[in-house]
RODO-2510 file (C-alpha; in nm, 4 decimals, decimal comma):
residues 119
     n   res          X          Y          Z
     1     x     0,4822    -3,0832    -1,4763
     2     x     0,4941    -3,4536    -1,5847
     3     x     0,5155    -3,5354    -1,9497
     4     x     0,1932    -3,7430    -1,8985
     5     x     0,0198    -3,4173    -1,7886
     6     x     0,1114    -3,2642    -2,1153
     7     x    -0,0078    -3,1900    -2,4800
     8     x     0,1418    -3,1294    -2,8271
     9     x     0,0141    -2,8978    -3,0630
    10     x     0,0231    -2,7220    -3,3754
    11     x    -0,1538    -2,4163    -3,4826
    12     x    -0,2761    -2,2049    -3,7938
    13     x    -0,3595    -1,8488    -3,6345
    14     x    -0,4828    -1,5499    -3,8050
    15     x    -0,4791    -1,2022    -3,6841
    16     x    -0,7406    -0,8970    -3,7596
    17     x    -0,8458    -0,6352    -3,6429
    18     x    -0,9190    -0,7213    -3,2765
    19     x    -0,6015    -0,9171    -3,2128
    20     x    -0,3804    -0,7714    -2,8806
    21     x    -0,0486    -0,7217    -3,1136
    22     x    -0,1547    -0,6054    -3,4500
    23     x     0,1955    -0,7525    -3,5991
    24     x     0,3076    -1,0611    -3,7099
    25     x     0,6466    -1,2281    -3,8612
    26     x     0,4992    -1,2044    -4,2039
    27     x     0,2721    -0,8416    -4,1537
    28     x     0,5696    -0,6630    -3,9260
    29     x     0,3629    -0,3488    -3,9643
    30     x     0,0193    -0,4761    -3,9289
    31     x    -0,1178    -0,3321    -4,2590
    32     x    -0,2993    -0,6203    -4,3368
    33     x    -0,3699    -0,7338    -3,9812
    34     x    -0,5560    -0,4378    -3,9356
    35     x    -0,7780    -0,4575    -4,2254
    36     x    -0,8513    -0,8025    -4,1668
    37     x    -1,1680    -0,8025    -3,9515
    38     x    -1,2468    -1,1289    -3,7766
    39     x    -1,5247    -1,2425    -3,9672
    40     x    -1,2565    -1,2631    -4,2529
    41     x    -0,9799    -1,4096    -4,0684
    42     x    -1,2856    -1,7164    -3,9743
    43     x    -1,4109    -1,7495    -4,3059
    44     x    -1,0334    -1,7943    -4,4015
    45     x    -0,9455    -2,0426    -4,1564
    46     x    -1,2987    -2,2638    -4,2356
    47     x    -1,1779    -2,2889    -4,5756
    48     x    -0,8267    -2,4076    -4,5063
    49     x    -0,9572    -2,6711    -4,2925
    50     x    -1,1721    -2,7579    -4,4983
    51     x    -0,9124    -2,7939    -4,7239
    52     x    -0,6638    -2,9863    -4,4927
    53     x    -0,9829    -3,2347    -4,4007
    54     x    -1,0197    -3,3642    -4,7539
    55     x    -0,6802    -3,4300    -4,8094
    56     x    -0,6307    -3,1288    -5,0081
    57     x    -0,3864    -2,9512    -4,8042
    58     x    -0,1292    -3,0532    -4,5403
    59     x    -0,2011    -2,8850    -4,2260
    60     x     0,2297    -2,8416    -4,1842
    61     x     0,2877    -2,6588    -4,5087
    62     x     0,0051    -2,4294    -4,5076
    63     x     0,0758    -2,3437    -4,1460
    64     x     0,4306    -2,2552    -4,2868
    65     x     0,2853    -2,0196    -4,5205
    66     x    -0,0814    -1,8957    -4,3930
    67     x     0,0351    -1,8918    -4,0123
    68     x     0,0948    -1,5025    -3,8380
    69     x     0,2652    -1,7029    -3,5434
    70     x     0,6361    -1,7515    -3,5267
    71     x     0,5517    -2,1128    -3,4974
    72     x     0,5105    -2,0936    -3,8616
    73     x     0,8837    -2,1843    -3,9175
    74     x     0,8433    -2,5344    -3,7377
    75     x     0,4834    -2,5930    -3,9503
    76     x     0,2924    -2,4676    -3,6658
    77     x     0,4341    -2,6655    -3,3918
    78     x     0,3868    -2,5413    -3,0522
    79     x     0,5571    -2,8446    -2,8710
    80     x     0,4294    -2,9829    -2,5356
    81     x     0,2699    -2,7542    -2,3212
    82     x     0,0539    -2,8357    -2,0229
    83     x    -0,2434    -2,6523    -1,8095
    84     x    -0,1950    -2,3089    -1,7261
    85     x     0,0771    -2,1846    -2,0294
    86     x    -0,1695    -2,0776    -2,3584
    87     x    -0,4725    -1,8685    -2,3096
    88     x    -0,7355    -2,0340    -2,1966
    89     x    -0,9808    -2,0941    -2,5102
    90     x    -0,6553    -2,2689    -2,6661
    91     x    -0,5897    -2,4939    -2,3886
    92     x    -0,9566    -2,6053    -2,3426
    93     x    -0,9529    -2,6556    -2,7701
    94     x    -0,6344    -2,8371    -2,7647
    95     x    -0,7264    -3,0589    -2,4200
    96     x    -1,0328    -3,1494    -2,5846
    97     x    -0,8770    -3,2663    -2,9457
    98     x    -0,7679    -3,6645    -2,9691
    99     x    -0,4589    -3,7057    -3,1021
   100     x    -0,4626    -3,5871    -3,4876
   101     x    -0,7906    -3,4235    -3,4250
   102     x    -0,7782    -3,0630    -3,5996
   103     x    -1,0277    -2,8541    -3,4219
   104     x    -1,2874    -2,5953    -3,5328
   105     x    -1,2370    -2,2214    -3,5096
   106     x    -1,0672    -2,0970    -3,1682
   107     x    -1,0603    -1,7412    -3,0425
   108     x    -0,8291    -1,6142    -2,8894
   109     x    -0,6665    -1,2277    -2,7616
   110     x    -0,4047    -1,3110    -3,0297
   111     x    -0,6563    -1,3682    -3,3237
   112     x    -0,7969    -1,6833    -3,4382
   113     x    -0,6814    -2,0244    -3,4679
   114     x    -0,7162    -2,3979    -3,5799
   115     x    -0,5283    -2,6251    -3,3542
   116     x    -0,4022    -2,9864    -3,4497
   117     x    -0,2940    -3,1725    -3,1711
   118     x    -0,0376    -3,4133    -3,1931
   119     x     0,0527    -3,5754    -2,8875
***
């Protein structure tokens, strides 16, 4: 796939209850992945970009810290991917971000997420 053809993106997700793997890099056992129902894992998410909007947080760092993807350790970053590789809901969100754009809440079989695409 040609470079042109492709995105960049970063990515704060949080799992709950109906997420496909009920485990993360920070929750290895799930305890609080499974307790965490989705309406909680939104209203989460809505205030950390809230937070990242204002100025008040960098989307990076919290990803680093808030993030249950292994992406975490790189602030979130997904690198370039292009059609066809993420589920489908995250490559229409991310496709239809400008660059620096942070979108609104995107659900996904792995939880939910707020994308940032950067290239």
């Amino acid at each position: 796939m040609a470079a042109r053809d492709q995105v960049r993106a970063s990515h704060i997700l949080i799992k709950h209850q109906g997420s496909r793997r009920k485990a993360s890099w920070k929750d290895p056992e799930g305890k609080i992945i499974m307790s965490t129902t989705r309406d909680a894992a939104v209203e989460q998410l809505r205030s950390i970009r809230a937070d990242i909007v204002s100025g008040k947080a960098n989307f990076e760092e919290v990803a680093a810290r808030v993030s249950d993807c292994s992406s975490a350790k790189r602030g979130g970053d997904l690198g370039p991917f292009g059609r066809g590789q993420m589920q489908k809901p995250f490559e229409e969100g991310t496709y239809s971000l400008k660059v620096g754009e942070i979108s609104d809440i995107v659900d996904t079989d792995s939880g939910a997420h707020i994308i940032k695409r950067t290239a």
